[in-house]
N, C-alpha and C positions, 0 to 999 in steps of 0.2 A: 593418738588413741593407743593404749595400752593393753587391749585384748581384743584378739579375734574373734569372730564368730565361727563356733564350730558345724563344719558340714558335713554330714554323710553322703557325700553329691553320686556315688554309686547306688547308692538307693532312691535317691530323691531323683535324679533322671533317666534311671535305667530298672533294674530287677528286687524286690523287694525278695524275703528270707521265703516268703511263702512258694518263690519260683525254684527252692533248690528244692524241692520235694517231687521227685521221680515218680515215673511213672512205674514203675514197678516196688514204690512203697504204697502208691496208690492202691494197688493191685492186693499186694499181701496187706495191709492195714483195712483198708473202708471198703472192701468188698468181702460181705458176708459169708461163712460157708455154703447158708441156702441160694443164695446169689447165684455164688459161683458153682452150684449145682446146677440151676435153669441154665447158669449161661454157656457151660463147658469149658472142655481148657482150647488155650488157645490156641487156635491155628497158622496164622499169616499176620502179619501186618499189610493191608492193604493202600494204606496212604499218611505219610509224615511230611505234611508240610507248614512250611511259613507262611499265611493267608493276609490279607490287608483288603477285602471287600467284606460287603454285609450280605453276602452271598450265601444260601442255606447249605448245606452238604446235601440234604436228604431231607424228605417231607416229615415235618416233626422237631425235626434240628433248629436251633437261633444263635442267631448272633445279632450284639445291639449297636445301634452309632444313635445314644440319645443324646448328646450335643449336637446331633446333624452336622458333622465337621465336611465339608468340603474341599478336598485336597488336589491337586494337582492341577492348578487354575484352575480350580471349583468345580470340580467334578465332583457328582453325589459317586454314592454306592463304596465310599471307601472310607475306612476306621481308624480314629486316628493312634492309634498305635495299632503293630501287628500282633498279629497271636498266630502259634501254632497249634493246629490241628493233626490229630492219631488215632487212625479209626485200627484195632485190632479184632478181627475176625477169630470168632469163637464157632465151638462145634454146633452149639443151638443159634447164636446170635452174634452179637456187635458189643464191643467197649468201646466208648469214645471220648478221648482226653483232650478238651481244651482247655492250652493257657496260654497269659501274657505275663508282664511282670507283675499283677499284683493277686490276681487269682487264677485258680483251676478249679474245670469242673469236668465229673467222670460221670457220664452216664451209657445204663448198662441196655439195652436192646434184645428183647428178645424176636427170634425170627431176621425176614431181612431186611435191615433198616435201608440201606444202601439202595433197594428200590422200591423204594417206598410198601414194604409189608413189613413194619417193627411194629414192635408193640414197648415202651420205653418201661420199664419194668427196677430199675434205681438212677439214684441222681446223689450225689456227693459233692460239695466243694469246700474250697478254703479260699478267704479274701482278706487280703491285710485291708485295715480300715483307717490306713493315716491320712488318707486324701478325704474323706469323707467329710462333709457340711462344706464341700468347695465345689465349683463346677469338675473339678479333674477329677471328682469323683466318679462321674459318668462314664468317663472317656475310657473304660474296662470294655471291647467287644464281649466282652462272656459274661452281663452284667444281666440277669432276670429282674432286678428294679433300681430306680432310682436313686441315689443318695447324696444329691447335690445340697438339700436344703441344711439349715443350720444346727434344724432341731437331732440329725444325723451324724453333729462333730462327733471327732473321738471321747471318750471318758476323760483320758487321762494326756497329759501334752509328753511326760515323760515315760510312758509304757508304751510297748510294742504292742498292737491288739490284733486277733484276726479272728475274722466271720465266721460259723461254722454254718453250714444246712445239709438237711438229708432229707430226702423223701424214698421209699420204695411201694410199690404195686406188684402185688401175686397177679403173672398172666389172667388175662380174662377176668379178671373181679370187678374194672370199673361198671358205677351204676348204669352207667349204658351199653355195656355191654350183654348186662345180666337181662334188663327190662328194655333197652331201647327208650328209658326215657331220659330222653337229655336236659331237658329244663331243671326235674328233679339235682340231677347229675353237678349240674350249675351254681343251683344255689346252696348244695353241701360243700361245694366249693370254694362256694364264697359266698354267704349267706347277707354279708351287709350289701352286698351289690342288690336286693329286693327292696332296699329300706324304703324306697319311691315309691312300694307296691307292697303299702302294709299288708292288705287283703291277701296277696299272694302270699308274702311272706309268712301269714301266720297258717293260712293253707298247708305250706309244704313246714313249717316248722313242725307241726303235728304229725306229719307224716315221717321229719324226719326223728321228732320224739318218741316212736314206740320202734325204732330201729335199733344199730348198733354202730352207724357208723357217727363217727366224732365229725364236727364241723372241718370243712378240708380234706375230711377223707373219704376221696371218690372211689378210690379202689382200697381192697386189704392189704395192707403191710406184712411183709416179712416178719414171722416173728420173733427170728435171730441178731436181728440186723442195729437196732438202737442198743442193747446191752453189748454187741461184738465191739462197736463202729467207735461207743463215745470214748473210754477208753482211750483207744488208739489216736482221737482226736487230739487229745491232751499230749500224747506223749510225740505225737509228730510236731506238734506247735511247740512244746518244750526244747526239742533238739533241735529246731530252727533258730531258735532264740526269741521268741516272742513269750511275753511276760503275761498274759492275758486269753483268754478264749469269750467272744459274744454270739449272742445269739437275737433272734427277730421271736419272737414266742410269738407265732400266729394266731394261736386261740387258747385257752384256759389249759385245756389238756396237756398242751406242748409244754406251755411256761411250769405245769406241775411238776412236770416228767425233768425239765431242764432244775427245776428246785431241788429235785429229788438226786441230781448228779453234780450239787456245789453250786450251780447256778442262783445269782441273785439279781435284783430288780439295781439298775443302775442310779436309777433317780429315784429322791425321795417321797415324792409326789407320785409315781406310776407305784411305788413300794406298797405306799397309804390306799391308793383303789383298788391294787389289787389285794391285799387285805382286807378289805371293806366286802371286796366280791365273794371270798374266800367264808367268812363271817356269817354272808346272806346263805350260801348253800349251805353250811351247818345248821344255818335255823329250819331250814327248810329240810333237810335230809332228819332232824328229830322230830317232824310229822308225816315225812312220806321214804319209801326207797330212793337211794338214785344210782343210775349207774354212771360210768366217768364219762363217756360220749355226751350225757345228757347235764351231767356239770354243766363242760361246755355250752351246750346249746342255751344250759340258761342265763349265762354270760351273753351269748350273741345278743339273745331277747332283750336285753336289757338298753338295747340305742333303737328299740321300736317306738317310734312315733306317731300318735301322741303318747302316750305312757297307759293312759286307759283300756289302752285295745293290750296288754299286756294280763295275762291272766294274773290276778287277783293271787292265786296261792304262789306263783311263780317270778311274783314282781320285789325285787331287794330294794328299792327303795331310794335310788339314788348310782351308785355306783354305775359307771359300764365299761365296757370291755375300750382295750387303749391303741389297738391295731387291727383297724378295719380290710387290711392290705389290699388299700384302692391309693391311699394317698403316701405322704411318706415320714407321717407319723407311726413308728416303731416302739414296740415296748422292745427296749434294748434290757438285755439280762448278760451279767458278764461272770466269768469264772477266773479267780485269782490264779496262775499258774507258780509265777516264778516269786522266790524270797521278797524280792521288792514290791513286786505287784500285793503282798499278802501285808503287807505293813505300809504301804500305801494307802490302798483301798479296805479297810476295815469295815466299811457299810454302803452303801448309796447315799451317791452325794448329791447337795442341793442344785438346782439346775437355775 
């Protein structure tokens, strides 16, 4: 044999680029100025440790073992790789930094998380996605979903990619906390989880049609926080060395707002329906107003069953939304970062 196989065996069994990113770029990058107003400056570090159980910190906190790995002669309750946990104490609340070797995630606490009175108020992370469409995909404790299956491989076999997500909530806005009604609260959440319950579903879509909040959004967003954040997203993935930025667009709105900062559909196929979706609300918005929360929503409507119960002015005709986030079909959307990645990827490719 005349040529080796090349390995990068420091990343492939220990720490990927996305673990050199400090907690204190976490800090000055992906926390907002209005953030870091609710949250104050910091005071203490209260706790840096090495963890290996799926044990909570605090009521609200997660950690995953969805491999269910059994270790130590088959003992549940521990994950198969460690992560560290850094809870740093603020003058209003909590920052909390978990990672492993392939991601981290910062989420901010207002009030005190620590005994169970936080209110989680931002969430940030970054996830290299080279294991992804394998089982070692799961095997992240700081993992919010799955991404074992195939249809989740990476883009590209020669580019570095990594995940981005962000959520934030202004204290006290969620819908249940305003009205006390949680059902409502549920299905803005996650509105294809009704699909079983057309009847319901077209109930509360109405209801949530003459509002303002976009589908997924239980509480109000910071409104500094997606213009500060994405930015810096790019430029920490750049000086990591990673060639690529993706994304999960959960609902119409998200994938607009990711379109609008370079972002594009990965596949050619999820490209095409979402243009077809894109298409329906123009025909539709040159006979009525719409506002962007309700885009959305008419995206959601469109995987209501039978298609009949679907109002007549509000029905496109075929199309429907590509990420119901119950299963682990993803509308992946990726942002070219580095020289290669930009002559690489010229468009979405055929899947």
């Amino acid at each position: 044999m005349s040529k080796f196989v090349k390995h990068k065996a420091g990343e492939l069994f220990g720490p990927t680029p996305v673990a050199r990113i400090s907690d204190a770029e976490i800090w000055a990058q992906l926390v907002s100025p209005q953030v870091k107003a609710f949250l104050g400056k910091m005071t203490a570090v209260t706790m840096s440790k090495v963890l290996e159980t799926d044990q909570v910190l605090f009521p609200g906190d997660e950690v995953s073992n969805l491999n269910n790995h059994l270790l130590y002669g088959g003992k549940s309750g521990y994950v198969r790789f460690p992560y560290l946990a850094t809870i740093y104490k603020t003058e209003n609340g909590t920052l909390v930094i978990k990672r492993d070797g392939v991601k981290f995630k910062a989420t901010g606490w207002m009030g005190e998380a620590e005994k169970g009175r936080g209110e989680m108020i931002f969430k940030a992370a970054m996830r290299d996605r080279r294991y992804d469409g394998t089982p070692r995909g799961n095997d992240c404790a700081v993992l919010d979903y799955p991404y074992d299956e195939a249809c989740n491989a990476p883009l590209h076999p020669d580019l570095h990619s990594v995940e981005v997500s962000l959520y934030t909530f202004q204290p006290g806005s969620r819908i249940s906390q305003t009205d006390g009604d949680v059902e409502f609260q549920a299905f803005v959440g996650n509105p294809f989880t009704f699909l079983d319950r057309p009847e319901k579903f077209l109930e509360l879509f109405h209801r949530a049609w003459k509002g303002q909040r976009a589908p997924g959004m239980i509480g109000q967003p910071f409104p500094d926080v997606a213009k500060y954040v994405a930015p810096r997203f790019d430029r920490l993935a750049l000086s990591k060395g990673y060639d690529l930025l993706e994304d999960a667009a959960s609902h119409y709105h998200v994938a607009m707002y990711a379109a609008s900062a370079g972002f594009r559909c990965n596949y050619t196929d999820q490209k095409s329906e979402l243009a077809a979706l894109t298409a329906g609300i123009k025909r539709i918005k040159e006979k009525m107003p719409l506002t962007r929360p309700q885009e959305s929503w008419i995206c959601a409507l469109q995987s209501l069953r039978p298609v009949d119960l679907i109002p007549a002015d509000l029905y496109l005709g075929g199309p429907t939304w590509m990420q119901n986030n119950i299963d682990q079909k993803n509308l992946w959307m990726h942002k070219p970062l580095s020289e290669r990645a930009k002559k690489l990827l010229t468009d979405s490719v055929q899947r």
